[in-house]
C-alpha positions in Angstrom: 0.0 0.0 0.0 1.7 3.3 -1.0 0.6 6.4 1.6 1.7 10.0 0.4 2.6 11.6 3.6 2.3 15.4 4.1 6.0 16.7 3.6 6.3 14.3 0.5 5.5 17.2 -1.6 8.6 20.0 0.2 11.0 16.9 -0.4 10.0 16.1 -3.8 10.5 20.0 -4.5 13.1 20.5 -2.8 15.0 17.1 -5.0 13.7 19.1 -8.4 15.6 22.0 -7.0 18.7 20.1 -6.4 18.2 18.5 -10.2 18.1 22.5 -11.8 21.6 23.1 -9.5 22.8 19.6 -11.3 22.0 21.4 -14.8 23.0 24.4 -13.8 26.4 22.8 -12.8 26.5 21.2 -16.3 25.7 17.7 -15.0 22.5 15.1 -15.2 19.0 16.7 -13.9 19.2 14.2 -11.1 18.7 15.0 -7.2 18.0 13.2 -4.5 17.7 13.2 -0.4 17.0 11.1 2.3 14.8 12.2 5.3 13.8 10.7 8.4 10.0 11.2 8.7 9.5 15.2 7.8 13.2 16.3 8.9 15.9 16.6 6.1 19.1 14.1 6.8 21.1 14.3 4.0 21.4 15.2 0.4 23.2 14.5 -3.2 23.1 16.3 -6.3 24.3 14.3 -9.5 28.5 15.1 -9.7 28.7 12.5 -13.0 31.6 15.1 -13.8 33.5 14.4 -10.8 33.3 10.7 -11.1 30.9 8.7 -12.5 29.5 6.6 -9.4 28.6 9.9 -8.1 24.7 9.6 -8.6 22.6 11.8 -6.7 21.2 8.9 -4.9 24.1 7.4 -4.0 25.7 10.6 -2.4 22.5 11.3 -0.8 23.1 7.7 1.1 26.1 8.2 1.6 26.0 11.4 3.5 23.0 10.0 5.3 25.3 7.4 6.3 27.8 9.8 7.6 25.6 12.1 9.5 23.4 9.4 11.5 26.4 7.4 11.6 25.2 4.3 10.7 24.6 2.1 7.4 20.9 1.2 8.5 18.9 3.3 7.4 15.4 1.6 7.7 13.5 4.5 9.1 14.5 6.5 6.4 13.1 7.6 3.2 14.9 8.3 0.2 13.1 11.0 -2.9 14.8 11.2 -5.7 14.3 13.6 -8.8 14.3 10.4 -11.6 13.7 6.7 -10.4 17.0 4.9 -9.3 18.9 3.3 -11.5 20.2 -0.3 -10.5 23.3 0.6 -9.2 21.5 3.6 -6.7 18.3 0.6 -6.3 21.4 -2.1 -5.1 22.7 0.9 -2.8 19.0 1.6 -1.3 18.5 -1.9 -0.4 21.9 -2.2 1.4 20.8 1.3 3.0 17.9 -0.4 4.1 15.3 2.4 3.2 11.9 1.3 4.1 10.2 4.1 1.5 11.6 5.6 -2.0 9.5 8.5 -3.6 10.9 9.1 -7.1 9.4 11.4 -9.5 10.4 10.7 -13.3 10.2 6.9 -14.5 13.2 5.6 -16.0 11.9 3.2 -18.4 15.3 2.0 -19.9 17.6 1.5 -17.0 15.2 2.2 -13.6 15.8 -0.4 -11.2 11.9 -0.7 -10.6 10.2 -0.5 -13.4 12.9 -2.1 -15.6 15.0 -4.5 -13.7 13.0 -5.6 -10.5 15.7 -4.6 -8.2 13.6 -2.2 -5.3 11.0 -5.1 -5.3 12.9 -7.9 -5.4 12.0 -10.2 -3.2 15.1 -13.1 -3.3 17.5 -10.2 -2.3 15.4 -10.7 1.4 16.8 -13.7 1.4 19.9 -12.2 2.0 20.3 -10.6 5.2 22.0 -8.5 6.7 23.0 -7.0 3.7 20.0 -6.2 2.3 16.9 -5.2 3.4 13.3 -6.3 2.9 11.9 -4.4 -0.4 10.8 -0.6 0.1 7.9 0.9 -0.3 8.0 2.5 -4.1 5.7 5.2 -4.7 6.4 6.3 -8.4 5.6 9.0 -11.2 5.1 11.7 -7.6 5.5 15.1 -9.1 6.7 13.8 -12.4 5.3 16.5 -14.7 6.9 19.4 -12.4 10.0 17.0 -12.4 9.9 16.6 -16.6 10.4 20.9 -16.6 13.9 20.1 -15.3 14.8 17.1 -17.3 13.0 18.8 -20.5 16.5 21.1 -20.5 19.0 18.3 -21.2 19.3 15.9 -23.8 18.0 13.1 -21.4 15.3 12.3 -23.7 14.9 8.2 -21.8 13.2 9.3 -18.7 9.3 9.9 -17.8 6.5 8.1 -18.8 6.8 8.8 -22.3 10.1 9.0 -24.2 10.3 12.7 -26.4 
């Protein structure tokens, strides 16, 4: 069952904000943070220039990581600008984020809609290291999203390709 919760639309906002600094930055439109109910832990912007593992999500996690000071992150939610790809979806289950609120569908290389990886449910099999599947809610703000993304040559992501 998929709840929208009341600050789902500041964080979603505030991760379409973060996508425009990636552009603006020359990068990928992608943005992401991870919050513990309504309070902001940590957050990533897309530094693809920098090095190429450096996906919004990932640094998002990773600074999460750092500030809480521990890999579990189960009370945690992670929104993203664009859906995660597999590598970020791999990194979110290790994370152990119970929720994931993305707003632009990656049809070619999501790792939810395209390769099963958030909602996977043989990877529960392997605990610790990863975590039971997360709740998914996708497509939540996608059109205000799309603006952003509409500025690079990203054509692949939302729910229609360009």
């Amino acid at each position: 069952m998929t709840t929208i919760k009341e600050y789902d639309k500041k964080f979603m906002l505030r991760c379409i904000e973060l996508s425009q600094i990636a552009v603006n930055n020359g990068d990928a439109a992608f943005g992401s943070l991870v919050a513990l109910d309504d309070k902001l832990i940590a957050e990533g912007v897309n530094n693809l220039k920098g090095r190429v593992s450096d996906h919004a999500e990932i640094l998002a996690l990773h600074n999460a990581h750092v500030k809480l000071g521990t890999p579990d992150l189960s009370d945690c939610t992670l929104y993203t600008s664009c859906e995660p790809c597999p590598m970020c979806s791999f990194m979110i289950r290790e994370y152990k984020i119970k929720r994931v609120v993305y707003a632009l569908p990656s049809l070619y290389v999501g790792g939810y809609s395209r390769w099963p990886i958030l909602q996977d449910k043989k990877l529960e099999e392997l605990k610790p290291i990863f975590s039971n599947a997360p709740e998914i809610i996708g497509g939540y703000m996608e059109e205000e999203a799309n603006v952003v993304m509409k500025q690079t040559p990203l054509w692949m992501f939302g729910s229609s390709t360009r």
